[in-house]
C-alpha positions in Angstrom: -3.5 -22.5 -67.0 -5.1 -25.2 -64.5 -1.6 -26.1 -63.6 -0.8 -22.7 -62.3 -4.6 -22.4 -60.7 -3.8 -25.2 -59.1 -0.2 -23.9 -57.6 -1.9 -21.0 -56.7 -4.4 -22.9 -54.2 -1.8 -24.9 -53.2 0.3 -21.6 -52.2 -2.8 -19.9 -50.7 -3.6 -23.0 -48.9 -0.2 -23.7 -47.5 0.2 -20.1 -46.4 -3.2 -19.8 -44.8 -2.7 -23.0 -42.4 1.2 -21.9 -41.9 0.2 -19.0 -40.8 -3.6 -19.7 -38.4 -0.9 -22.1 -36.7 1.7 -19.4 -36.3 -1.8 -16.9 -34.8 -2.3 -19.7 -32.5 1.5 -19.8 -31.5 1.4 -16.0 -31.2 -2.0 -16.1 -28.9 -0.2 -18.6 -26.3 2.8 -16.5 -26.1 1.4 -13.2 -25.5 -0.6 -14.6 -22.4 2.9 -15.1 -21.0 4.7 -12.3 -22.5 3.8 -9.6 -24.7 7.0 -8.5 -26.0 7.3 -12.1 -27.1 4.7 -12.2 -28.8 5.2 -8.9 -30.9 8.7 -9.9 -32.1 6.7 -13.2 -33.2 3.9 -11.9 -34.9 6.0 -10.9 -38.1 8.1 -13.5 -38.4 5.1 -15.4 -38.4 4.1 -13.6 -41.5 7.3 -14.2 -43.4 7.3 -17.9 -42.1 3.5 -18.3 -43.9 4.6 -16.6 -47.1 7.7 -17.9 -47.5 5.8 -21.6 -47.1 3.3 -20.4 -49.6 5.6 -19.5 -52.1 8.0 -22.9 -51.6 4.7 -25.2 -52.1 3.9 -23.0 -54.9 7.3 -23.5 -56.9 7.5 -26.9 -56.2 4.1 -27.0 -57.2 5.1 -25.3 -60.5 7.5 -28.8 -60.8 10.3 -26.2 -60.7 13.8 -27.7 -60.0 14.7 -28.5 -56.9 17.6 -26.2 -55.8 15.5 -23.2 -57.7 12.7 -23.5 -55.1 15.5 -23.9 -52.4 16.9 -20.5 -53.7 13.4 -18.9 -53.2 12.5 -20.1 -49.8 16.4 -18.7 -49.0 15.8 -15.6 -49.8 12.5 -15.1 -48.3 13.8 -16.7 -45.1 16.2 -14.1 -45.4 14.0 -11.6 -44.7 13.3 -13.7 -40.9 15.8 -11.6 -39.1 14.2 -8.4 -40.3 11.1 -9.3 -39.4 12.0 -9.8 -36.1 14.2 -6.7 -35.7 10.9 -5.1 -36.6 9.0 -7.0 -34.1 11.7 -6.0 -31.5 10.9 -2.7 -31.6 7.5 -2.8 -31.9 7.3 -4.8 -28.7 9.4 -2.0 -27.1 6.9 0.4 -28.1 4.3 -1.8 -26.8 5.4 -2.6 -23.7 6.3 1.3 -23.2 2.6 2.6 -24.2 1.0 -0.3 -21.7 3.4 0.0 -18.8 2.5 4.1 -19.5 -0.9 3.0 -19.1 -0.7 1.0 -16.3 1.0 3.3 -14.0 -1.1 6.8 -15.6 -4.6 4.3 -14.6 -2.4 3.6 -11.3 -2.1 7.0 -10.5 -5.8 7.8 -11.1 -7.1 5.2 -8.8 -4.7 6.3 -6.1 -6.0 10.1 -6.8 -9.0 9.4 -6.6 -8.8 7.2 -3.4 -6.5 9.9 -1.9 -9.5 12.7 -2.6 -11.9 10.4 -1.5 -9.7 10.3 1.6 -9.4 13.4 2.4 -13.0 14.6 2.2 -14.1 11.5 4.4 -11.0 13.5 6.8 -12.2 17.0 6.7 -15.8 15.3 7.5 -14.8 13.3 10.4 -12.4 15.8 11.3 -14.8 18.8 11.3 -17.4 16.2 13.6 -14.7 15.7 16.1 -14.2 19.9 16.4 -17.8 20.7 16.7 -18.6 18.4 19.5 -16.6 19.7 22.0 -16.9 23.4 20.5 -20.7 22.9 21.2 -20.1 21.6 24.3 -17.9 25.0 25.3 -20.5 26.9 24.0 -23.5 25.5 25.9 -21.8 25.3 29.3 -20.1 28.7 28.6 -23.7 30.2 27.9 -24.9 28.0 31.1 -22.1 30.1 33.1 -23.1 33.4 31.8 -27.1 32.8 32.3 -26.2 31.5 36.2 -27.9 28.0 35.1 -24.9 25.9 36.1 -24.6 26.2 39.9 -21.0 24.2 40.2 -18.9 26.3 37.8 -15.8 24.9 39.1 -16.9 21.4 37.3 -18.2 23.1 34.5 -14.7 25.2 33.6 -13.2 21.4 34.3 -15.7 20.4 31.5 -14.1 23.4 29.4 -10.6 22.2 30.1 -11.7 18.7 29.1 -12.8 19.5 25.4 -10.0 21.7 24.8 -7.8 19.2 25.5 -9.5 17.3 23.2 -9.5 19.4 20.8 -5.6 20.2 21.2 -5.0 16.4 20.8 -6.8 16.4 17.7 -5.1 19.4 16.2 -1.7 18.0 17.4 -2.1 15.0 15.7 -3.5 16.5 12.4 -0.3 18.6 12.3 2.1 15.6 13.3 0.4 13.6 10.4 0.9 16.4 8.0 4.6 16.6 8.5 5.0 12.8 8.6 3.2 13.1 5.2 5.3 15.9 3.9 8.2 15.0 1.2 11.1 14.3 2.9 9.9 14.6 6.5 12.5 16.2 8.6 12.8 14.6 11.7 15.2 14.7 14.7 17.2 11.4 15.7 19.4 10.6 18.2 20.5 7.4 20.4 17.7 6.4 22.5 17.3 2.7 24.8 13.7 1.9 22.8 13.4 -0.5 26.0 13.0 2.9 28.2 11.1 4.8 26.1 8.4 2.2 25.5 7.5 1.4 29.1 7.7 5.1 30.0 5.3 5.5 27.6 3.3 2.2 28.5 3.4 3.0 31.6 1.8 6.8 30.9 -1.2 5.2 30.0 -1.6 3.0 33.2 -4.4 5.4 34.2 -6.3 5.3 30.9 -6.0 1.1 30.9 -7.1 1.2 35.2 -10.2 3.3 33.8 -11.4 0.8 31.8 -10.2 -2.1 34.3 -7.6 -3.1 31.9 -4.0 -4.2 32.5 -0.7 -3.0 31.2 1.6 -5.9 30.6 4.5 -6.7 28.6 8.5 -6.8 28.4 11.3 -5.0 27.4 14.8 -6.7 26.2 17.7 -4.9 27.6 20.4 -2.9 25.7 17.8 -2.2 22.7 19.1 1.4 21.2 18.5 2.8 18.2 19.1 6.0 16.5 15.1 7.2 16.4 13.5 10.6 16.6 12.0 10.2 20.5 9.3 11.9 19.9 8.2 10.3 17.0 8.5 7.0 18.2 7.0 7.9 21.2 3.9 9.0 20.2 3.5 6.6 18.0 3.8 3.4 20.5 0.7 5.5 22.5 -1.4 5.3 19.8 -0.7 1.5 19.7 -1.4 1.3 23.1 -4.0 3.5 23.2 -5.5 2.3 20.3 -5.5 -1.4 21.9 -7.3 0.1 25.7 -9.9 1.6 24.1 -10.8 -1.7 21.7 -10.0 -5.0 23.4 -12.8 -6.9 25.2 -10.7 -8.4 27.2 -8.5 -7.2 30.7 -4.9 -7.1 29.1 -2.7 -5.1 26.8 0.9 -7.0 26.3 3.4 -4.6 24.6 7.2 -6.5 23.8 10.1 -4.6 22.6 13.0 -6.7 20.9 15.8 -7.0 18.8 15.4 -8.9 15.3 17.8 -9.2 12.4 19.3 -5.4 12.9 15.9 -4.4 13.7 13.7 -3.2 16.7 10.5 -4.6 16.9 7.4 -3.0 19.4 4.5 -5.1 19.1 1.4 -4.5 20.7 -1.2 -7.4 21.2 -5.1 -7.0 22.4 -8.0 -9.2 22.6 -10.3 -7.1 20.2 -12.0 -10.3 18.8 -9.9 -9.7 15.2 -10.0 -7.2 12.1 -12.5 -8.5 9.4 -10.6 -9.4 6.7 -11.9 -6.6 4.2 -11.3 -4.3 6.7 -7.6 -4.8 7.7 -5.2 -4.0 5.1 -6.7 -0.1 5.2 -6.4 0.3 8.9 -3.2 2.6 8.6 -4.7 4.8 5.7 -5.6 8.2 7.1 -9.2 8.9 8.3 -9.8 5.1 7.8 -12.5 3.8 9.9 -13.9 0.4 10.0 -17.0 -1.2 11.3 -17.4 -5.2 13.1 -15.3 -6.9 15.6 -12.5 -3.6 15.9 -13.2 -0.3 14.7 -9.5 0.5 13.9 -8.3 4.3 13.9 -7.8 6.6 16.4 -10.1 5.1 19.2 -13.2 6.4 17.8 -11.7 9.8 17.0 -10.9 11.0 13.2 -8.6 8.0 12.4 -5.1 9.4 12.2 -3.9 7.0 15.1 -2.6 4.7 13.0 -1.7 6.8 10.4 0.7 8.8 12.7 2.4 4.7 13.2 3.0 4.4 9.5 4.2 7.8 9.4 6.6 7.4 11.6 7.8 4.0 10.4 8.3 5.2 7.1 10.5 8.2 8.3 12.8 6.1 9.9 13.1 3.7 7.2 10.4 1.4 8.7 7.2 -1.0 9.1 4.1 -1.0 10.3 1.6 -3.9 10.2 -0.8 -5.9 12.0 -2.1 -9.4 12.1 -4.9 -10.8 13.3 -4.1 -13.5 16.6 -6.9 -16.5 18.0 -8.8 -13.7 20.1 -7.2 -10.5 19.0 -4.5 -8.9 16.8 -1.0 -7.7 17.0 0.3 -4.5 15.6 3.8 -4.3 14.9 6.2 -1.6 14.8 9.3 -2.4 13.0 11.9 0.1 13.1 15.8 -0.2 12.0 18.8 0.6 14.0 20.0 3.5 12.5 17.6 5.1 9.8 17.6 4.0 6.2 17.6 8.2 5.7 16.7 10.9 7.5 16.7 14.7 7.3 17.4 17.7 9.5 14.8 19.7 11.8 
């Protein structure tokens, strides 16, 4: 009776250390792979009582090739074990990739909603201002207060073009946004179409005693939709005038690797660097050095850039330089894919 007290400690003790060292074996390799460790986990079981049982037997002063037929066969059961961890590990790895990409999606929800009541707000700020400014100088008109009514319907004009601009761009961001944005391509020389459109805003930049430089390489074509690209090089541009603090613009177009590349570079002073990676989010606008977005309107300047990069297949991103940044707008070729009008 003592003997087999004593082979039963033995086996108890042999099995316990067998298997903490198999936990500790398991902890390590789950921090580097969790489907690793799940196949391990039961074999490490079957290890520690397969050890328990051989010091047990041999313990027992049993002969030699009888306690080497016991540890066989419950070695044997070492494949099975890990079959079993296999698919447990699968089911693992499912349920926390499931996880992951459900909390993903929540996160982004909720960022998106947060986005787009910040929107509406800023949005519905950047309506009322020049619809109360109609609606005093209209009701200035009507009472006979304002004597120069020629500069006051000039006034008018101005905050209804405001507002159209605003209303345009909230309706080219929406289709940019859409699924599957259609948009119209053809062959254009990206060369001509930026400094045509750099060259629009010369007398925004002479306003603010700033000046339009830059270059263009020749031959760049690329299968774009015009329009798209168009507007979205102004609101670089524009978006540069109206924050640099110093007296020049530079906007290059050239060809990289397949690629067209329209980079715009200010002296701004740089993008804070919790600040920068959400300037292309819709509505975004920052605070400090740069207050990126659409040049102290609602914020969809930028947006409208990425938009229209990703249509075509594209890039947009921006980088801070010694004095300033540099936005880039990287577009391919010939479209990665594209839809009809």
């Amino acid at each position: 009776m003592p003997a087999q007290l004593s082979a039963v400690a033995l086996s108890a003790a042999v099995a316990l250390v067998t298997g903490l060292l198999g936990v500790a074996a398991v902890v390590r390799l789950a921090r580097r792979s969790l489907g690793a460790a799940a196949v391990a986990a039961p074999v490490v079981v079957v290890l520690a009582v397969a050890a328990g049982v051989y010091a047990s037997s041999r313990a027992m002063f049993l002969r030699t090739e009888d306690s080497t037929t016991v540890l066989l066969v419950l070695l044997a059961a070492v494949p099975v074990a890990a079959v079993l961890g296999g698919l447990v590990a699968r089911r693992v790895i499912a349920a926390d990739r499931l996880a992951t990409t459900e909390r993903m999606q929540r996160q982004q929800e909720a960022r998106s909603e947060s986005d787009r009541r910040e929107l509406v707000a800023w949005v519905s700020h950047d309506l009322r201002t020049p619809l109360a400014g109609i609606r005093a100088i209209s009701e200035a008109v009507e009472d006979g207060v304002a004597t120069d009514v020629p500069a006051a319907m000039r006034m008018v004009r101005d905050s209804v073009v405001r507002m159209g601009d605003l209303v345009d761009s909230l309706l080219a961001l929406s289709r940019l946004q859409a699924d599957g944005p259609g948009v119209q391509v053809g062959e254009v020389d990206l060369g001509d179409l930026v400094s045509d459109t750099v060259a629009s805003l010369s007398p925004l930049a002479q306003q603010r005693g700033i000046r339009l430089t830059g270059s263009a390489a020749p031959g760049v074509r690329a299968t774009v939709a015009a329009g798209d690209v168009q507007r979205a090089v102004a609101n670089l541009v524009v978006n540069a005038i109206r924050h640099t603090h110093g007296e020049v613009v530079t906007t290059v177009t050239a060809a990289a690797s397949g690629d067209v590349l329209v980079t715009v570079e200010d002296q701004c002073g740089g993008i804070p660097a919790d600040v920068i990676g959400r300037v292309f989010e819709t509505g975004f606008r920052g605070s400090g050095a740069r207050t990126p977005g659409d040049g102290g309107g609602s914020g969809l300047g930028l947006a409208i850039v990425a938009g229209v990069a990703r249509a075509h297949g594209g890039t947009a991103t921006v980088v801070n330089t010694a004095d300033g940044c540099r936005f880039c707008l990287r577009l391919p070729v010939v479209p990665a894919q594209h839809n009809g009008p």
